[in-house]
Backbone bond lengths (Angstrom), bond angles and torsions (degrees), N, CA, C in turn:
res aa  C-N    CA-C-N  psi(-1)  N-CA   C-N-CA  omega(-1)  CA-C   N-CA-C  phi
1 X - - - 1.471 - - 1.527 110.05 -
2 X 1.542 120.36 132.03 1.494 109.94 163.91 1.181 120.76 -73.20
3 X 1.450 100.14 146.53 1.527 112.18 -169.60 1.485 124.54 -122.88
4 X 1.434 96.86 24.10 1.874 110.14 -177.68 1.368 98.01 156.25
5 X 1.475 99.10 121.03 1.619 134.80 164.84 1.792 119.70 -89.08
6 X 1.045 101.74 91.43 1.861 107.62 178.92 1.466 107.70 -99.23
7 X 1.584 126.63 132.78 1.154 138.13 -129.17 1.351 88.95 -149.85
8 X 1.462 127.68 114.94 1.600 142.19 163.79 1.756 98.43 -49.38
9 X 1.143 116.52 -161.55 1.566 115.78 161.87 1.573 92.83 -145.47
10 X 1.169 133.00 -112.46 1.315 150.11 162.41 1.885 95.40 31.24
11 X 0.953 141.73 67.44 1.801 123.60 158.19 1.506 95.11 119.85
12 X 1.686 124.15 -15.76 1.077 116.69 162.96 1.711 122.42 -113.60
13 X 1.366 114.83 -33.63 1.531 103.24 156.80 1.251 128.15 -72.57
14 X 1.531 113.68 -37.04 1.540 127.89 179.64 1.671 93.61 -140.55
15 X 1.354 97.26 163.51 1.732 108.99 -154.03 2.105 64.72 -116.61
16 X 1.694 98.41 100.17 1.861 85.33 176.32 1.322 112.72 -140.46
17 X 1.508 109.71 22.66 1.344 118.31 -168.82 1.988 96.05 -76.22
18 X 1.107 124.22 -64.08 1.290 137.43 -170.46 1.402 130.21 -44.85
19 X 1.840 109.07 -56.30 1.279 154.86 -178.24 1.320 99.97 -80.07
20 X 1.667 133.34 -41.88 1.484 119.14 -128.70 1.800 88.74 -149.96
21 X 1.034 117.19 -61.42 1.872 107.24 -178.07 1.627 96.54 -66.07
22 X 1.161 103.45 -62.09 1.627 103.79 -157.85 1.324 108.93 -58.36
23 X 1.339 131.62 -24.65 1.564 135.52 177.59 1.397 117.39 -71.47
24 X 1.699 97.32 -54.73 1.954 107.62 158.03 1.799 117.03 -40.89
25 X 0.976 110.62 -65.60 1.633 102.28 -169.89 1.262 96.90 -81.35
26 X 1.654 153.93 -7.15 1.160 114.44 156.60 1.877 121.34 -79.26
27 X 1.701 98.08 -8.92 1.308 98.73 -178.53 2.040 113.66 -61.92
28 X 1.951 82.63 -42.44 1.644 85.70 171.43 1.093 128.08 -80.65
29 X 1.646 134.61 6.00 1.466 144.41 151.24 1.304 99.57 -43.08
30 X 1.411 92.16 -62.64 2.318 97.77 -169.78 1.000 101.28 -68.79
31 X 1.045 144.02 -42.13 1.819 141.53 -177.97 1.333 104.95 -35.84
32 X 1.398 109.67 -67.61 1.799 140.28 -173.55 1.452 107.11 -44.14
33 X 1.737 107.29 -43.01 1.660 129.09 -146.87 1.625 110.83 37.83
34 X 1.879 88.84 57.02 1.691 106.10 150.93 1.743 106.05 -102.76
35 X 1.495 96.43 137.66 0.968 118.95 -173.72 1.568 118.92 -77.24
36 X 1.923 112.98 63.15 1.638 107.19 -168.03 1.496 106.84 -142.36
37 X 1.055 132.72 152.95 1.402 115.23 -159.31 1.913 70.91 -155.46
38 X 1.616 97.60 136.21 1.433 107.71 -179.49 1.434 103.86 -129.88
39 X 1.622 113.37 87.19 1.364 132.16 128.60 1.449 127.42 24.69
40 X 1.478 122.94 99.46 1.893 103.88 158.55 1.544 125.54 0.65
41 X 1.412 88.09 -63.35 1.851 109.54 -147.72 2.061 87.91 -90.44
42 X 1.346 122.88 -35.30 1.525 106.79 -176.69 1.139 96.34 -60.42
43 X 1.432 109.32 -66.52 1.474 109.05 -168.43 1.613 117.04 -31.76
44 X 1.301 100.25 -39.98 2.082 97.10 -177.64 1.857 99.04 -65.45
45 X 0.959 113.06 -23.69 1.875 125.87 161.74 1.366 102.92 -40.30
46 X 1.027 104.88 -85.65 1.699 128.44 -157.50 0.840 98.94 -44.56
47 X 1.393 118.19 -55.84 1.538 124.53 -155.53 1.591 117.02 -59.28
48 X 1.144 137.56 -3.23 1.640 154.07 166.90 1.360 99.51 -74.26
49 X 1.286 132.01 -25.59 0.896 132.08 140.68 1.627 148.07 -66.00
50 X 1.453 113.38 111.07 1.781 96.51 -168.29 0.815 107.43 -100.79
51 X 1.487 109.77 156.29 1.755 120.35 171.28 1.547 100.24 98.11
52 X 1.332 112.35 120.92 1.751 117.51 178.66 1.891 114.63 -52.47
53 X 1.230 83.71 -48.76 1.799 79.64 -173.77 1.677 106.34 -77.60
54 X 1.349 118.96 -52.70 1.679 122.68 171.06 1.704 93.35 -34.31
55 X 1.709 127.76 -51.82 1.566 131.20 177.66 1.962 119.52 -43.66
56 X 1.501 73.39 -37.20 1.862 88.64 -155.68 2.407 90.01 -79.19
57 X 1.123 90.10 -49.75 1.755 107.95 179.74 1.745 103.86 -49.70
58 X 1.224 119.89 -44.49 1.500 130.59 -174.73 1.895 108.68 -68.14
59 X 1.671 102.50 -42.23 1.497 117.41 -160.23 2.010 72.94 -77.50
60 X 0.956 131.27 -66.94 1.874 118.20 -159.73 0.801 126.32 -80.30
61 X 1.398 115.38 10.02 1.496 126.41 174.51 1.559 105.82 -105.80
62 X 0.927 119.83 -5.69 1.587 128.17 172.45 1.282 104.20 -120.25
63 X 1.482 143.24 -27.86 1.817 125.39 169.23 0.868 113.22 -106.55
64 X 1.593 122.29 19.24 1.926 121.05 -164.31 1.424 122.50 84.14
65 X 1.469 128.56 125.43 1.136 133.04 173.85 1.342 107.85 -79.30
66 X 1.954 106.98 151.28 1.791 99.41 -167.10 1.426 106.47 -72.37
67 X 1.479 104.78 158.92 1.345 97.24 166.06 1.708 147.15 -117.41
68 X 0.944 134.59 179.04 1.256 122.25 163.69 1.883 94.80 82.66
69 X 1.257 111.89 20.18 1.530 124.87 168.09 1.606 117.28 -61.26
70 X 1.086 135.29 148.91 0.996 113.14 -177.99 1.641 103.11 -126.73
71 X 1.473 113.79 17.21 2.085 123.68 168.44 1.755 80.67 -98.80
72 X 1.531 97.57 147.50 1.312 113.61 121.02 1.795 136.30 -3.68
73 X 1.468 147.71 130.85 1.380 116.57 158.97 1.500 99.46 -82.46
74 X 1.388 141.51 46.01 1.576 116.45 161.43 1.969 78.78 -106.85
75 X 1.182 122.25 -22.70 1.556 109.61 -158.50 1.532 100.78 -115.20
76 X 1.345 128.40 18.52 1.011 159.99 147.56 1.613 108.44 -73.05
77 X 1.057 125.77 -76.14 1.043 138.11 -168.80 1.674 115.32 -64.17
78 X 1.591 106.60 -35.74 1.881 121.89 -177.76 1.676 77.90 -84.97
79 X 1.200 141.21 -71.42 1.511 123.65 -162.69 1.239 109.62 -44.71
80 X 1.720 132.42 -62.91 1.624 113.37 -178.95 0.797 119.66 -71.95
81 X 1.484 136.64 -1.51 1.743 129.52 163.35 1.141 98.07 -68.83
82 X 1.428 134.49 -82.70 1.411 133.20 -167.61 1.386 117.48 -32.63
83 X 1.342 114.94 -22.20 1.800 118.16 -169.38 1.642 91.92 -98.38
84 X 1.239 113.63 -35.43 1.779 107.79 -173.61 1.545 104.03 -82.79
85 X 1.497 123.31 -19.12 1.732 117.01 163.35 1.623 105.83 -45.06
86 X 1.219 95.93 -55.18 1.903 115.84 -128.88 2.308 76.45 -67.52
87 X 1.577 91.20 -44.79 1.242 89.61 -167.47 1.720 116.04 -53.77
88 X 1.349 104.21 -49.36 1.314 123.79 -169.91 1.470 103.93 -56.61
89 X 1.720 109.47 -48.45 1.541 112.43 -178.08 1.670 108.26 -63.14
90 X 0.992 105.09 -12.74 1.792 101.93 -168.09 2.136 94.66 -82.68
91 X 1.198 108.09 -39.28 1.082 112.65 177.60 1.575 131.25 -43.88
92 X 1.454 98.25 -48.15 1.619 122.72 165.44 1.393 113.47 -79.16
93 X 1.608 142.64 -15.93 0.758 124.21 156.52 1.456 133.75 -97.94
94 X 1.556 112.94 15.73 1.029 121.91 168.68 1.662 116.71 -110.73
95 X 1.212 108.31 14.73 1.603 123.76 172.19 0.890 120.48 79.77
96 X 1.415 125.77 17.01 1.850 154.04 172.51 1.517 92.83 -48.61
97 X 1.856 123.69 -58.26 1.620 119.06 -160.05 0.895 87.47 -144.49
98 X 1.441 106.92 104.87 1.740 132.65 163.54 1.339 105.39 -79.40
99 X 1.819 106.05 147.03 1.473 109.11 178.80 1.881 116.54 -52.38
100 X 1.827 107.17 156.30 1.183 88.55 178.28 1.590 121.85 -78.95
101 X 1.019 129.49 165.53 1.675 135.18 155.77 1.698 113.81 -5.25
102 X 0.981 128.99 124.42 1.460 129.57 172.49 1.677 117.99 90.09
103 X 1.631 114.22 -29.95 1.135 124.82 -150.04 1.977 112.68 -66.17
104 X 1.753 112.55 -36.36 1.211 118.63 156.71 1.861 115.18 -67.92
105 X 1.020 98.69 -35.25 1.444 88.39 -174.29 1.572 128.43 -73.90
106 X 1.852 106.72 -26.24 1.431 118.57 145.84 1.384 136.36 -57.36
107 X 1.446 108.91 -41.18 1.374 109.57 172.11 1.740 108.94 -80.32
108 X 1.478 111.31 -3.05 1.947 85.94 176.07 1.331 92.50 -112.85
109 X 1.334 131.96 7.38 1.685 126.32 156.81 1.858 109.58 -73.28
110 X 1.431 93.92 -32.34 1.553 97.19 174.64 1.665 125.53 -61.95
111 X 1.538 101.63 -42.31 1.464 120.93 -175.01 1.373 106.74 -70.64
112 X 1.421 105.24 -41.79 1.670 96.52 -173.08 1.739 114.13 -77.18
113 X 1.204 109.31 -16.29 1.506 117.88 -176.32 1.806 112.78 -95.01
114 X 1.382 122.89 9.98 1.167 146.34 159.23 1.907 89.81 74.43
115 X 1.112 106.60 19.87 1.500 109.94 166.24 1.643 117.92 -73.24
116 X 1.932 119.85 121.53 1.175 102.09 -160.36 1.714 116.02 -109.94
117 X 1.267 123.21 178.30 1.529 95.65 -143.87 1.962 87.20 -145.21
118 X 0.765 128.70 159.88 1.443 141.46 -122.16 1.993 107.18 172.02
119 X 1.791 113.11 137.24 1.415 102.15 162.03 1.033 124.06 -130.76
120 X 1.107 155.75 114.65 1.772 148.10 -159.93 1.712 101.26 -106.26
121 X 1.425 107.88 114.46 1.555 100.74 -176.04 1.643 96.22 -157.28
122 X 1.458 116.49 144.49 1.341 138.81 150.25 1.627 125.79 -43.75
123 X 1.454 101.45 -26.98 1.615 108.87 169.88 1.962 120.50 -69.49
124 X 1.252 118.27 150.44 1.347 138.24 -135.49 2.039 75.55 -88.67
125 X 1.594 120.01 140.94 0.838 132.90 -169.38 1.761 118.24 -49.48
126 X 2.116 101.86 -44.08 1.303 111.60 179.82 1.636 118.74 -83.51
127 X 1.464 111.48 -1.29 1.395 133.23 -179.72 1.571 105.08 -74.86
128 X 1.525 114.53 -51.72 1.465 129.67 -175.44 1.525 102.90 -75.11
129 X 1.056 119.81 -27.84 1.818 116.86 -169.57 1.465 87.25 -91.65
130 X 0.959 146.28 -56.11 1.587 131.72 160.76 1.216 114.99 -13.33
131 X 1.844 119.21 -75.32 1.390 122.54 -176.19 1.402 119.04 -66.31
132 X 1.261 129.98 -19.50 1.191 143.20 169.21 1.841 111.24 -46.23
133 X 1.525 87.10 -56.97 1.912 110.76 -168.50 1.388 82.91 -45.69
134 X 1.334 117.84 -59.36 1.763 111.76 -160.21 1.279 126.24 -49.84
135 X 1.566 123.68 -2.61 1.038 156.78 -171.73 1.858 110.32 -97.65
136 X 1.248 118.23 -27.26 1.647 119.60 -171.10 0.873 111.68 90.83
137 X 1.488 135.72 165.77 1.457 131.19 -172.45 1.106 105.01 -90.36
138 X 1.748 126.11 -40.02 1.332 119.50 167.67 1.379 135.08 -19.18
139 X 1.362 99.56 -66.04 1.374 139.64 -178.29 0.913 113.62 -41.43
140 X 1.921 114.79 -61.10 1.342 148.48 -139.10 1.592 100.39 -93.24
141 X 1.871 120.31 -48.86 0.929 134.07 172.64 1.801 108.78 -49.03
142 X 0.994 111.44 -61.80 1.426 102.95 179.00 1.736 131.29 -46.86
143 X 0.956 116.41 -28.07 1.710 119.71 153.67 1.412 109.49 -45.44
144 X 1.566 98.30 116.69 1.639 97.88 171.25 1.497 114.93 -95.34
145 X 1.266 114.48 31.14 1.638 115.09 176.32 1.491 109.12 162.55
146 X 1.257 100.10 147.63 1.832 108.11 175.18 1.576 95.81 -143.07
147 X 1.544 96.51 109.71 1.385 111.90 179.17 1.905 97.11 -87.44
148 X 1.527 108.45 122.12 1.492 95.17 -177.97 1.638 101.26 -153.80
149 X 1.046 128.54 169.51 1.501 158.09 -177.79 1.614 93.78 40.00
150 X 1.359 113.31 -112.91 1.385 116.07 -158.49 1.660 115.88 -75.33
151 X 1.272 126.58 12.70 1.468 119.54 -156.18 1.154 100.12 -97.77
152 X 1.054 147.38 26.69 1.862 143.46 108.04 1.452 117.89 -125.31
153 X 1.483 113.98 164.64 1.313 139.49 -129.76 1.603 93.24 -93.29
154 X 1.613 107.40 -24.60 1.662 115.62 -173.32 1.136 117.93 -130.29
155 X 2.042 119.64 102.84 1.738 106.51 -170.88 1.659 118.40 -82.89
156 X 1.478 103.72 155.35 2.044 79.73 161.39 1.080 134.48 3.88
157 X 1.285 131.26 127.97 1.569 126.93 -6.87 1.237 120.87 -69.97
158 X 1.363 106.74 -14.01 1.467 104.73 171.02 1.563 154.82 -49.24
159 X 1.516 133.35 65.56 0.928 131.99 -122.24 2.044 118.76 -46.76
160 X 1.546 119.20 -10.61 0.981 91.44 -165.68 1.659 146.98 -73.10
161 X 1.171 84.27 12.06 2.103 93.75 176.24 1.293 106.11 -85.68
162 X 1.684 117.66 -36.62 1.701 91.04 154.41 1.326 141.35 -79.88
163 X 1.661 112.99 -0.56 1.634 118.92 -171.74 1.897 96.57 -87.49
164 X 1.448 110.23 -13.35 1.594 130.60 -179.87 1.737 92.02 -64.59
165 X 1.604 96.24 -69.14 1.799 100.37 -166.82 1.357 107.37 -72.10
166 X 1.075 135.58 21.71 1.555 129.74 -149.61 1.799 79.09 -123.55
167 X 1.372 122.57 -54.97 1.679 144.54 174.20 1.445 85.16 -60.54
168 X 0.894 138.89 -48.96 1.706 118.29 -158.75 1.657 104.34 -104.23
169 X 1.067 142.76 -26.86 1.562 123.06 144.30 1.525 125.21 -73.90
170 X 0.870 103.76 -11.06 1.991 107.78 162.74 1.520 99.27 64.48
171 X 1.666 112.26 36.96 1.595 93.50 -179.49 1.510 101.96 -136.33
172 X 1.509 119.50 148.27 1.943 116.18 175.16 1.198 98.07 -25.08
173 X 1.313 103.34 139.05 1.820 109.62 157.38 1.595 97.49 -59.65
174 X 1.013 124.58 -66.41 1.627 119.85 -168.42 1.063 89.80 -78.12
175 X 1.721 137.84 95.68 0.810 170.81 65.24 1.960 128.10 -80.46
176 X 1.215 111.94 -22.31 1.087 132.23 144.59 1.218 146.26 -96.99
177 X 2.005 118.09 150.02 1.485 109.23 -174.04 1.443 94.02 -101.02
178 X 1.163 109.95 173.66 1.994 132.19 172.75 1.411 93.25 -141.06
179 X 1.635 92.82 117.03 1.832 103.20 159.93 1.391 128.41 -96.10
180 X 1.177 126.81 108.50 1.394 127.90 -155.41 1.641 113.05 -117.87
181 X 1.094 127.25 165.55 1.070 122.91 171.12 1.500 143.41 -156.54
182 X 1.800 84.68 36.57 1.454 113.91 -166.40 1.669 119.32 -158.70
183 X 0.903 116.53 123.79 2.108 107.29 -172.13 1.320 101.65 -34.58
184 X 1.359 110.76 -58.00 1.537 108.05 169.62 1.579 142.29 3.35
185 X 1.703 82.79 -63.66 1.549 118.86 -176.95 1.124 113.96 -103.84
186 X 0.868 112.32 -11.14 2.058 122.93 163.06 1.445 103.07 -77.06
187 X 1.360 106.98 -44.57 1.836 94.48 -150.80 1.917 94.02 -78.48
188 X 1.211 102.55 -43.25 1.624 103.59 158.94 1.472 126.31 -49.43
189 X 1.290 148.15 -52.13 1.340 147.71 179.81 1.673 92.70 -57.87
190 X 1.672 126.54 -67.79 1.348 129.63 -171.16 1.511 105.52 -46.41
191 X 1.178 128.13 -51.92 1.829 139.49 167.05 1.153 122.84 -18.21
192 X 1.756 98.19 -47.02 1.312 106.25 -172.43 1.735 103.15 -111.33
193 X 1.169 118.38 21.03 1.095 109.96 168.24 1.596 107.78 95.68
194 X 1.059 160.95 44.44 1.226 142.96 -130.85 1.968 93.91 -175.56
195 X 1.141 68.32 129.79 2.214 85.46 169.10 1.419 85.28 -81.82
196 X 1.763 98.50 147.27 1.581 128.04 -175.00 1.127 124.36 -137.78
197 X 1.347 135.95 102.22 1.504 136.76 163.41 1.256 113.41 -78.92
198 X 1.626 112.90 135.15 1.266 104.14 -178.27 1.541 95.41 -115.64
199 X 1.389 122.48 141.64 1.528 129.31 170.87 1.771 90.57 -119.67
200 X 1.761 99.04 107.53 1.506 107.38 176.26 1.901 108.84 -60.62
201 X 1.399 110.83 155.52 1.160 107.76 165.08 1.293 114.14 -149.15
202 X 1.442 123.34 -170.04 1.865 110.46 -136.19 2.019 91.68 -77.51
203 X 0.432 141.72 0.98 1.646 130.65 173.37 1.643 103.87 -128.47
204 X 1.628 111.88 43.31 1.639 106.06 169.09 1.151 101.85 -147.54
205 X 1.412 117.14 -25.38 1.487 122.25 -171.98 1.472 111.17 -28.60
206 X 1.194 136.46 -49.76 1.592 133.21 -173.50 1.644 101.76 -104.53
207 X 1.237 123.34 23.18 1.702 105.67 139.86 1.258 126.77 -32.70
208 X 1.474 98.25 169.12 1.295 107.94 163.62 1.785 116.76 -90.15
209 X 1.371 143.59 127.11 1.375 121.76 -157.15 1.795 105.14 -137.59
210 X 1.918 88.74 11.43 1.942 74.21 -164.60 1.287 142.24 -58.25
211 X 1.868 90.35 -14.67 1.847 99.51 -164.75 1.856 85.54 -102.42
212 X 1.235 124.92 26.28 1.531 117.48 141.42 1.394 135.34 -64.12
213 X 0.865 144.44 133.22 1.848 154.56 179.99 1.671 90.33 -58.36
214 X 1.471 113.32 -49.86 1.692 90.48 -155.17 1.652 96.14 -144.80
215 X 1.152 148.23 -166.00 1.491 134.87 176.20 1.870 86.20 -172.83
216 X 1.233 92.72 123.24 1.785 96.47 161.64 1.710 113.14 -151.09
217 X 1.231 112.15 -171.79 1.442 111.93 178.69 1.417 120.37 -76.38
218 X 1.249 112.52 -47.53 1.477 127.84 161.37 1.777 113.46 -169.27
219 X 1.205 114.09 173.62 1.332 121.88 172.79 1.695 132.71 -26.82
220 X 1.592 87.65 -51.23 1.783 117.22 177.83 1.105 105.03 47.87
221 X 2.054 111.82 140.56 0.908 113.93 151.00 1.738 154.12 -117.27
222 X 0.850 151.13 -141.26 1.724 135.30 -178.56 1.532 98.59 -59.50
223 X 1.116 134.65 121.36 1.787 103.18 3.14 1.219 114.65 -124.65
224 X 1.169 110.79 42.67 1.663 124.68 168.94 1.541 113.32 -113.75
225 X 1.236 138.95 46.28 1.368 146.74 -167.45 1.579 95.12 -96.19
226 X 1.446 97.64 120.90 1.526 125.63 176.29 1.446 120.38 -88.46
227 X 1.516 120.13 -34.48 1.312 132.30 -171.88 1.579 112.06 -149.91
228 X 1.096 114.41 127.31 1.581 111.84 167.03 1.426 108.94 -132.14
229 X 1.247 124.78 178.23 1.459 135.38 -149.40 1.657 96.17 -66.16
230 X 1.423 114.50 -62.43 1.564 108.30 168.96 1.286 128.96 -24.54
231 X 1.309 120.82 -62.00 1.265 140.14 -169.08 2.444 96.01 -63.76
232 X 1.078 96.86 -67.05 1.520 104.53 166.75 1.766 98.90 -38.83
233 X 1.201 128.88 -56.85 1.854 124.65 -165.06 1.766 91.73 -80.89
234 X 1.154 150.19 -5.31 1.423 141.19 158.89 2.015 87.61 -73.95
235 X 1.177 150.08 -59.89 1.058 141.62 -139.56 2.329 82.78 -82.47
236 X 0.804 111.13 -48.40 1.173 112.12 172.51 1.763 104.40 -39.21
237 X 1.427 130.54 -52.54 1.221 120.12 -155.62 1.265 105.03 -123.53
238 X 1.555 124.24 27.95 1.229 138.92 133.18 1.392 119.09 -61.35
239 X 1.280 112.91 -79.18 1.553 130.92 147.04 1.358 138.91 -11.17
240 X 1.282 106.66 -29.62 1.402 131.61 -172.57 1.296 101.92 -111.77
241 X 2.016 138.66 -19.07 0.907 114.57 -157.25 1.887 95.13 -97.83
């Protein structure tokens, strides 16, 4: 039986890479009056990159850092993140990026089946408690942890934010699923040992996904439901066999 559902955020709770990061940091470009405007198609760039500021550090080190600044770029870089959160979070709480397809209806198949549920993500701590809210407090309350932004030393692909949640639910990785939705987050969940669903989203669709357990469009719901908790506890006892 699975015994804990850990949930990416970014392309798997909300589809917010496109709509919602990339709109935030160009909002805080103009804020700054840095002169950078991030593109559809860069952004599908960047994004090989994890972590917003590690994102933002990669984009000025390859077109030039601004100049005539008068921060630091380490306090450069924490000032327009913090302004592209606040922005980005304002986005989701004004109903800009609704959860994707399936995503309530998995987590209350989870709750009722005493299956426990957990999120491991690269997104900024007050960014994820935003997307969370969209969820109800009910809902929301039941997560016993959201591992997010800086709380280890190495992001995606690197497995350790799940070898973190893996120590803090105290249960087999193959006993648990990871919903991912990016190689990124694949090659990390597999790292640490962990069965992986990937629900593609609009800047992953043509990954690479082979060493995934399962690959679909998203969760979906009635009457287009792609995955339900059952189907997730067969990937459990694949894994396990």
């Amino acid at each position: 039986m699975i015994a804990a559902l850990i949930f990416d955020c970014d392309g798997v709770l909300v589809d917010t890479e496109r709509d919602g990061h990339r709109v935030g940091f160009n909002r805080a470009f103009a804020e700054f009056g840095i002169d950078a405007e991030w593109s559809v198609e860069l952004y599908a760039k960047l994004l090989k990159v994890a972590g917003g500021k590690e994102r933002m550090r990669a984009y000025f080190d390859e077109y030039g850092w601004p100049e005539g600044r008068s921060e630091s770029r380490d306090e450069l870089i924490a000032a327009l993140h913090k302004t592209k959160t606040a922005i980005t979070a304002g986005l989701v709480s004004e109903g800009g990026l609704p959860l994707r397809p399936g995503i309530a209806r998995i987590v209350d198949e989870a709750i009722a089946a005493g299956v426990r549920l957990g999120v491991c993500t690269t997104s900024n701590p007050k960014f994820i408690d935003a997307v969370l809210d969209l969820l109800g407090p009910e809902r929301k309350a039941k997560f016993e942890f959201v591992l997010a932004g800086d709380c280890v030393a190495r992001k995606k692909p690197d497995p350790e934010i799940y070898q973190l949640a893996q120590r803090m639910f105290g249960a087999p990785p193959a006993r648990c699923v990871v919903i991912e939705d990016s190689r990124n987050g694949l090659l990390a969940a597999k790292g640490a040992g962990f069965p992986c669903l990937i629900t593609t989203s609009t800047y992953t669709i043509d990954e690479d996904f082979s060493e995934a357990d399962k690959v679909i469009p998203e969760l979906g719901d009635p009457p287009n439901v792609q995955v339900t908790l059952a189907d997730l506890g067969e990937l459990v006892t694949t894994q396990a066999a």
